[in-house]
C-alpha positions in Angstrom: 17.1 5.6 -2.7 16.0 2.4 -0.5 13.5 2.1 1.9 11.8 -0.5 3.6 8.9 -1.5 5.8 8.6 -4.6 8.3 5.0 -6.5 8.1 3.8 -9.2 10.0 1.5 -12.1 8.8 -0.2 -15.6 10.0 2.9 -16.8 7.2 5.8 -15.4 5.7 3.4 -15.1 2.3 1.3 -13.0 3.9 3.2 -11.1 5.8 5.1 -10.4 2.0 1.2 -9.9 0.6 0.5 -7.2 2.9 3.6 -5.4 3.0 3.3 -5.6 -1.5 -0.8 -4.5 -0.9 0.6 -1.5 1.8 2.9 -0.7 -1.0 0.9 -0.6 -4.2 4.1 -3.0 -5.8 4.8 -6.1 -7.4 6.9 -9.1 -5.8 9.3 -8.4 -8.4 10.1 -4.5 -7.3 10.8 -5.7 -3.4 13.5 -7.5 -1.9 12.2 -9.4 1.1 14.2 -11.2 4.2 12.3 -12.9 6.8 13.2 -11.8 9.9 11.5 -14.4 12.4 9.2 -17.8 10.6 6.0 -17.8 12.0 5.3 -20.5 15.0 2.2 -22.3 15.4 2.8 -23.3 19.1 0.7 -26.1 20.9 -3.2 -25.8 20.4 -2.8 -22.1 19.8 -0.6 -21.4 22.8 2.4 -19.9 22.3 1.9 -19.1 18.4 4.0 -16.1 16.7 3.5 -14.4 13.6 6.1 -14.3 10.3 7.6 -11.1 10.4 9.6 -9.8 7.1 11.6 -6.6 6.0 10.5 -5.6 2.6 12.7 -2.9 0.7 12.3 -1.2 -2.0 13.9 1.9 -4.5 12.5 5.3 -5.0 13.3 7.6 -7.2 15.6 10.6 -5.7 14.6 13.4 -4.7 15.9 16.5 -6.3 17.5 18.8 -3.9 15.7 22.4 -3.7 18.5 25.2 -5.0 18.9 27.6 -1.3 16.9 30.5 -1.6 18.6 34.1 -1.9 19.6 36.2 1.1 16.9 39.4 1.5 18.3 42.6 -0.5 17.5 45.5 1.6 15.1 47.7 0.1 16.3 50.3 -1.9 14.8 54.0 -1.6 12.5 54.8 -4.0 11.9 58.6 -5.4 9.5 61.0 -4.7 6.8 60.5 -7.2 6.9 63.5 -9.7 3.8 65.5 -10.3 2.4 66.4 -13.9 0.8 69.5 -14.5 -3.2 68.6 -15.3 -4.1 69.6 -18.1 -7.7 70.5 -19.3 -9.6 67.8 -20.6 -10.9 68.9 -24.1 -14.4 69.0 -24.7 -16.7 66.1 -26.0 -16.3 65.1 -29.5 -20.0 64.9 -30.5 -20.8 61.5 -32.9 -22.2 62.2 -36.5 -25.0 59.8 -37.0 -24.4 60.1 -40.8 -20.9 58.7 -40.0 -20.5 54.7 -39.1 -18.9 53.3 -36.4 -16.1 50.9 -37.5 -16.9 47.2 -37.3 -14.9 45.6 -33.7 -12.2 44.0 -34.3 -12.8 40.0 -33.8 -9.6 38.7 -31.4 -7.2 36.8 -32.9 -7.7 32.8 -31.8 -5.7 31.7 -28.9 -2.5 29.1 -30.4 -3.9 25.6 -30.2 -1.9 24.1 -26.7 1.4 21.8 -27.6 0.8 18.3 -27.8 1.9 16.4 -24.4 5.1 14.4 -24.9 4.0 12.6 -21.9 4.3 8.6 -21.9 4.3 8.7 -25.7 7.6 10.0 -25.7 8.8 7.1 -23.5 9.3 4.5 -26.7 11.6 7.4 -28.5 13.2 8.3 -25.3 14.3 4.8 -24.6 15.0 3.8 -28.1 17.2 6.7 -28.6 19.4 5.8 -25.4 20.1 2.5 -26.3 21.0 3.0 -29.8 23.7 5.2 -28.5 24.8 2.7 -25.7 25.0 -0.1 -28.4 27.0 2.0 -31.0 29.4 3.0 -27.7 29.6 -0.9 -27.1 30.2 -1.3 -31.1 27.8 -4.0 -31.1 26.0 -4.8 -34.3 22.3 -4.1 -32.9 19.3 -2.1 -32.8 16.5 -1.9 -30.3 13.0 -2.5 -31.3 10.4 -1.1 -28.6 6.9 -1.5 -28.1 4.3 -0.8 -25.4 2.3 -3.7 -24.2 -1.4 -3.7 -22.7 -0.3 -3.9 -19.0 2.1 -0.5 -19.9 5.2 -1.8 -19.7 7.9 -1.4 -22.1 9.2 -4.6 -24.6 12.8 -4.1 -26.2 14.1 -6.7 -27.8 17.6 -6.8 -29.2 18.1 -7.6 -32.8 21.3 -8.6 -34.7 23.4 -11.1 -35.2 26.1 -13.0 -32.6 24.3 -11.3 -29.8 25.7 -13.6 -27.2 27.9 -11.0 -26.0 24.9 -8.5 -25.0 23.3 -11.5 -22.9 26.6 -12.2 -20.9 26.7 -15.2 -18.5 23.1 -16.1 -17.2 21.9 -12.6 -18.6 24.4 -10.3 -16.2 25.0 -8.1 -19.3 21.6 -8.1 -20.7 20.4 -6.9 -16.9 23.3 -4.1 -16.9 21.9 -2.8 -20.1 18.4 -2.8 -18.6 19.3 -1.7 -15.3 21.1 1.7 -17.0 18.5 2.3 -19.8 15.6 2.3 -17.0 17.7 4.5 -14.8 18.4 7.0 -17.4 14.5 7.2 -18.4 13.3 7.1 -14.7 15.8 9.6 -13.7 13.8 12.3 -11.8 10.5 11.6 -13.1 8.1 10.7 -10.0 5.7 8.2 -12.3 8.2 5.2 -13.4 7.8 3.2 -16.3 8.8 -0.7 -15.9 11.0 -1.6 -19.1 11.7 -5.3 -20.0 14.9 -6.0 -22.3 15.9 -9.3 -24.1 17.7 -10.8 -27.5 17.4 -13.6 -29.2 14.2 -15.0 -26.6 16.9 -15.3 -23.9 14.3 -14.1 -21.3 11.7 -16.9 -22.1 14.3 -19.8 -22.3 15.8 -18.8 -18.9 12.6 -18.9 -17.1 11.3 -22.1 -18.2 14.7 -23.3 -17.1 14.3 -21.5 -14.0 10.7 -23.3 -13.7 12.0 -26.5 -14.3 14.6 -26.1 -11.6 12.4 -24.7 -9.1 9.6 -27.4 -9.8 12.6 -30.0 -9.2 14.1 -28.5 -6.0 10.1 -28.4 -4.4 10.4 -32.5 -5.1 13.1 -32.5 -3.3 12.1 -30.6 -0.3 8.5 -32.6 0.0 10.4 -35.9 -0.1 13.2 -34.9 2.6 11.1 -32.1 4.4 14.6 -30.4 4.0 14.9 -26.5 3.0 17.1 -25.7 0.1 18.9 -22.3 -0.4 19.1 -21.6 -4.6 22.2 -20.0 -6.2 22.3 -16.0 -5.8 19.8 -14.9 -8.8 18.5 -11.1 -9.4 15.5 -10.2 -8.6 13.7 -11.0 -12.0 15.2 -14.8 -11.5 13.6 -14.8 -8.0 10.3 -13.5 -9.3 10.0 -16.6 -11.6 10.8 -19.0 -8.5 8.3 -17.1 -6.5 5.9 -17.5 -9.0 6.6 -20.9 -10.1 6.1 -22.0 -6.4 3.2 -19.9 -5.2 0.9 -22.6 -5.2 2.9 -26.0 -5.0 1.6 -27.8 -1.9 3.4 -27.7 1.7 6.4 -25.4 0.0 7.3 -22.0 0.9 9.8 -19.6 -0.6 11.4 -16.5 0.7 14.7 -14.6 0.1 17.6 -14.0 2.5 20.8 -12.0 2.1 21.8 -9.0 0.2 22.3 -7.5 -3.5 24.1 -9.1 -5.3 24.3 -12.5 -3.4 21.1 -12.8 -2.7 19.1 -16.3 -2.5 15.9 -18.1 -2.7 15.1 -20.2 -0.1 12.9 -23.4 -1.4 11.5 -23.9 2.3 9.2 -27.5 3.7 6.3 -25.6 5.4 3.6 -28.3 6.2 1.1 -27.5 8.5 2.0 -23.7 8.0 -0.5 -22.7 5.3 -4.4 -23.9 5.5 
C-alpha cells in the first residue's frame, strides 16, 4: 500500500529531510517529486519555500474476518434438585498415624524459544533456494545479518549473468519478491540486500562516477540535467554521491518505473 506526505522546506533538501525525520525512513524507502522549487525573491520579499510529495509503501493491512450474526438464546432447563444428604460425621486424626508428605507441583514446561528475527536468515534462505531451483539456475544463496540489521545475500555459482539481467533488472526482481514474501504481513520489516558476483559494488562506483561527471557539467553550464530512469537503490547512490558537492541539487521527478534524477544548478539556494 502507498502513502505519502507533502513537506515544505527553506530547499528542496530539507523539505525531503523533514518529511524522512517525520517519517522515521531512509532516502532510499521514499520516492520524492518536488512540487514547487523554493524562491528566494528580492531581499527577502517575495520568497517561497520548496515543497515535495514524499511516498512511501506500507505493509497491508489484513482484513478483519465479519463477525457472526447473534444466535438467539436458547432456553435453558430448570435446574434439578438433589436430595441433601447427611453429611457424615468427623473423621477424628490418629496422632500415632502420619500425615502423608505434600505433593511438590510438577515444574511448569520451560517457554518455546522465539523464532523471532532469528528465523529471518532461514526464512529467506529457504525462499530463494526454491525460486532459484524453479528458475533452474545453478546457485545458492548465502545470507548473513550485518551490524546495522539488515540482511546480505549474495548469489553464488557460476555464469550468473543471467540472475543480474541488464543493469541489475533481474537481480532487483529477485529481491523485490524475496522481501515481499518475508515482509508479507509482518508489521516490523526487515530491509534485505541481494547481489552476485559484486555486481552491487561495481554499479555504484559507476553510478558515482557518472553522477560526479554530470555535477561538472551542470557547475560549468549552470544547466540542470535529467539522468536515465534508475530504481530507487540507483537514485539512492546519486543522492548520496551528490549530497555535499557544492552549488548542486538533486531531486526526483516522474513515476515507477520511469522515474529520474534530476542533477539540478542551485547556487545561491543553499548557505
Amino acid at each position: 500500500m502507498l502513502k505519502w506526505i507533502e513537506s515544505t522546506g527553506k530547499t528542496e533538501d530539507a523539505a525531503i529531510e523533514a518529511a524522512l525525520v517525520k517519517l522515521g525512513m531512509d532516502r532510499d524507502d521514499v520516492s520524492v517529486e518536488v512540487l514547487e522549487r523554493a524562491k528566494s525573491g528580492f531581499l527577502g520579499i517575495g520568497s517561497c519555500p520548496a515543497k515535495v510529495k514524499v511516498t512511501y509503501e506500507v505493509p497491508d493491512e489484513p482484513t478483519p474476518a465479519p463477525a457472526p450474526p447473534p444466535q438467539p438464546p436458547r432456553p435453558q432447563p430448570a435446574p434439578r434438585r438433589e436430595p441433601q444428604k447427611a453429611s457424615p460425621p468427623p473423621r477424628r486424626e490418629n496422632p500415632a498415624q502420619k500425615r502423608p508428605a505434600q505433593e511438590k507441583p510438577a515444574p511448569a514446561p520451560a517457554p518455546a524459544p522465539s523464532v523471532g528475527e532469528s528465523g529471518k536468515g532461514e526464512e529467506i534462505s529457504a525462499f530463494l533456494t526454491g525460486l532459484l531451483e524453479h528458475m533452474g539456475a545453478n546457485a545458492r544463496p548465502v545470507v548473513r545479518l550485518d551490524e546495522q540489521g539488515n540482511y546480505q545475500v549474495e548469489l553464488v555459482g557460476e555464469n550468473l549473468g543471467g540472475l543480474i539481467g541488464r543493469r541489475g533488472e533481474t537481480l532487483d526482481a529477485i529481491q523485490q519478491l524475496t522481501s515481499y514474501s518475508v515482509n508479507r504481513g509482518q508489521t516490523k520489516r526487515v530491509r534485505i540486500h541481494l547481489d552476485a558476483e559484486g555486481y552491487r559494488a561495481k554499479r555504484e562506483e559507476s553510478l558515482v562516477r557518472l553522477a560526479r561527471k554530470v555535477a561538472g557539467k551542470v557547475v560549468k553550464y549552470r544547466k540542470n540535467v535529467t539522468l536515465e530512469a534508475m530504481n530507487a537503490y540507483e537514485r539512492h547512490v546519486i543522492h548520496t554521491a551528490l549530497q555535499d558537492y557544492p552549488d548542486v541539487a538533486t531531486y526526483s521527478v516522474g513515476t515507477e518505473p520511469n522515474r529520474r534524477t534530476v542533477v539540478a544548478y542551485s547556487r545561491g539556494e543553499r548557505k
